[in-house]
N, C-alpha and C positions, 0 to 999 in steps of 0.2 A: 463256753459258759454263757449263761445270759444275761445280757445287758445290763448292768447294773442299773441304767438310768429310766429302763423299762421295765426291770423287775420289780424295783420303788415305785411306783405308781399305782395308786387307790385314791380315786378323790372324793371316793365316802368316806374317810378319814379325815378330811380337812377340819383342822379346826376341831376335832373332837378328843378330849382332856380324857385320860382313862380314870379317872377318879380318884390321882393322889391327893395329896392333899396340900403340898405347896410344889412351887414353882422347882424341876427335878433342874440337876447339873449332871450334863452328863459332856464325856469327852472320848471324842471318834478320834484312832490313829489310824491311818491308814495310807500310802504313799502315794495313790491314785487319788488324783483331785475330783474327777467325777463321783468315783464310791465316796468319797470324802462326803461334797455338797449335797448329796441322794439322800445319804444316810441322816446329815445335819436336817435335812429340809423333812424327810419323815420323822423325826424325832419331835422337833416342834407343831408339827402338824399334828401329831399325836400328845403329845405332853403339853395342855397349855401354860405355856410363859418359863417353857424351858428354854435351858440356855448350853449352848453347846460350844465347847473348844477343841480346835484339831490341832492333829499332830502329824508329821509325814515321817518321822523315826523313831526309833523306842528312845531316844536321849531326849528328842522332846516331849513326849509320852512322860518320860518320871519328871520332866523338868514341869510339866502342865501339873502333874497331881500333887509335888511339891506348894507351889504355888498355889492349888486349891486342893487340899485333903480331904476335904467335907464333900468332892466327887460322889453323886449315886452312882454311877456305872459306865464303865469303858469299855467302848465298842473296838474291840483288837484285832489288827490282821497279822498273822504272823508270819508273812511275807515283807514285812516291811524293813530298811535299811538296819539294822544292828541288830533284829531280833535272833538271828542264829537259828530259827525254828522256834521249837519250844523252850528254849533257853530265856528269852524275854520275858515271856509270859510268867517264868517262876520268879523270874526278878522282879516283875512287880509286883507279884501277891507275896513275896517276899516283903519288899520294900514298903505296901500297903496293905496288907490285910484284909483291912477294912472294908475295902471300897470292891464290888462286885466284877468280875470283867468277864463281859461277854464277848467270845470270840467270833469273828464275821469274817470266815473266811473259803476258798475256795477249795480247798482241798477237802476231799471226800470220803480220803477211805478211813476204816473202822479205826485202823490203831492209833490213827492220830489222833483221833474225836476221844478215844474212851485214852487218850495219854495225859491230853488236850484238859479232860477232866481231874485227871488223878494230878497234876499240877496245881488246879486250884481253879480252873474255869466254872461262872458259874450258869453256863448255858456255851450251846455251839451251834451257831447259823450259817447254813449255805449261802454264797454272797447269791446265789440265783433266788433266791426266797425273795418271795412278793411283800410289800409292805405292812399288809394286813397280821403276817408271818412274825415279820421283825417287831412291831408293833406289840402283837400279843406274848411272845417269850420276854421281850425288857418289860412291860407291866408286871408280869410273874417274877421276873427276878425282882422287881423293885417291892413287890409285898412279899418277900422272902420263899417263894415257892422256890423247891429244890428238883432238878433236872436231873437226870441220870444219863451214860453212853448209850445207845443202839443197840448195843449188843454186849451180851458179856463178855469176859474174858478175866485172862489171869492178873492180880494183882503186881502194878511191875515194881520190882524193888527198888528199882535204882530209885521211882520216883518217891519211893517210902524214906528210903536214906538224903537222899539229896535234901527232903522237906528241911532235913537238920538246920543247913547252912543258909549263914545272914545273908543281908544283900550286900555287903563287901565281901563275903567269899563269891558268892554266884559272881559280882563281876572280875573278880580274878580268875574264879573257873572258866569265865565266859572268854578271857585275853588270855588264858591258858591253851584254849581249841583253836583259837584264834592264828597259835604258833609263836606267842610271844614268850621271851624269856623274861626270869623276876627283874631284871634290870629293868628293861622295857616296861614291866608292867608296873614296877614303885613309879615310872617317870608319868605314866596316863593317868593314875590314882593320885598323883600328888604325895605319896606317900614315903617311909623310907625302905632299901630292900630287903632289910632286917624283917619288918613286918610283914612281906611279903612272903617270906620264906615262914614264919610262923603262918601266915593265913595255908598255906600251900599246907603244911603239917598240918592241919586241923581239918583242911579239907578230904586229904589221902584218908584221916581217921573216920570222920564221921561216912565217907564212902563207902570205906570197907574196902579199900585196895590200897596195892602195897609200892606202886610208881604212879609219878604223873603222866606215863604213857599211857597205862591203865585206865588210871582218870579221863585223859582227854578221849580216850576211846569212846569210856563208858557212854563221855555226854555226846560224844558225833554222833550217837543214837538220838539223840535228840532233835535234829534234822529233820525237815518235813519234806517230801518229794516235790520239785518243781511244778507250780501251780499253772494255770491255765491263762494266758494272757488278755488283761481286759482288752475287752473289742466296744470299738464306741457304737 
């Protein structure tokens, strides 16, 4: 892959505001400190007097947008510590709705990008994309221009049904694949295991399968192929 630190680089960018109209919030997750400062450093270089929060795992990821919910847009890797693949990414646009997330990441091929979408992404950039690139897709997502996948393909159901579930079932579904039992999983949630065993029922139904083996299958579909390791 290339260079993250080389690929950001445009310094006819500097300094130049794409026309919002106040100072944009946005927040880079991403586990690599270099993609991390690349990303930050073109962001404000393009948005003036934006302001950017990082994250190196998806627990700091929901815990940042907690914190600031009025986020324009998160720049997501889904390579990072707890995201599970695309499992993260539904929990956040589960958890936030609202707020836009564009995925910045290095994997390539078509099923993940057009999955990547049907989860709720609203844009997907190659982390080898030049800054000019990343620049011009977050402007469009921020005046609400809508992206499409590469390529077509068949509508996937699981991601039709899963939309069902809140963001307390996703992360029980998520500590379900994970291989934890309801005990285990009332103790991580703070929760009791009664509740847990109702969230697991409501989960198996809005699924449409009839075990949690089935379930956990379903979402290990969710998985993205091992990515390419940044090279400095």
């Amino acid at each position: 892959m290339t260079s993250a630190a080389s690929a950001l680089t445009l310094p006819g960018l500097r300094g130049q505001a794409l026309g919002m109209a106040s100072a944009e919030r946005f927040l880079v997750a991403d586990d690599h400190p270099m993609v991390r400062d690349a990303l930050g450093t073109a962001l404000r270089q393009s948005f003036a007097g934006a302001t950017v929060a990082t994250a190196s795992t998806l627990d700091q990821a929901l815990s940042a947008l907690e914190r600031e919910p009025e986020t324009d847009a998160v720049l997501l890797d889904l390579d990072m510590p707890g995201m599970d693949g695309l499992t993260g990414l539904a929990l956040i646009r589960s958890s936030h709705p609202a707020v836009p997330v564009i995925v910045v990441s290095a994997a390539r091929e078509a099923a993940v990008v057009r999955r990547a979408y049907e989860f709720g992404a609203s844009a997907y950039i190659d982390k080898s994309a030049s800054l000019e690139e990343i620049a011009r897709i977050v402007g469009a997502v921020l005046r609400g221009e809508i992206f499409a996948p590469p390529e077509a393909g068949p509508i996937d159901s699981f991601a039709q049904r899963a939309a069902q579930l809140t963001p307390q079932q996703w992360r029980v579904l998520a500590l379900m694949v994970q291989g934890d039992q309801n005990k285990q999983i009332a103790h991580k949630l703070g929760v009791g295991e009664a509740t847990v065993k109702a969230h697991v029922t409501v989960i198996l139904r809005k699924l449409g399968v009839r075990s949690r083996t089935q379930a956990v299958i379903e979402a290990r579909g969710l998985a993205i192929p091992a990515a390419e390791p940044v090279r400095p």
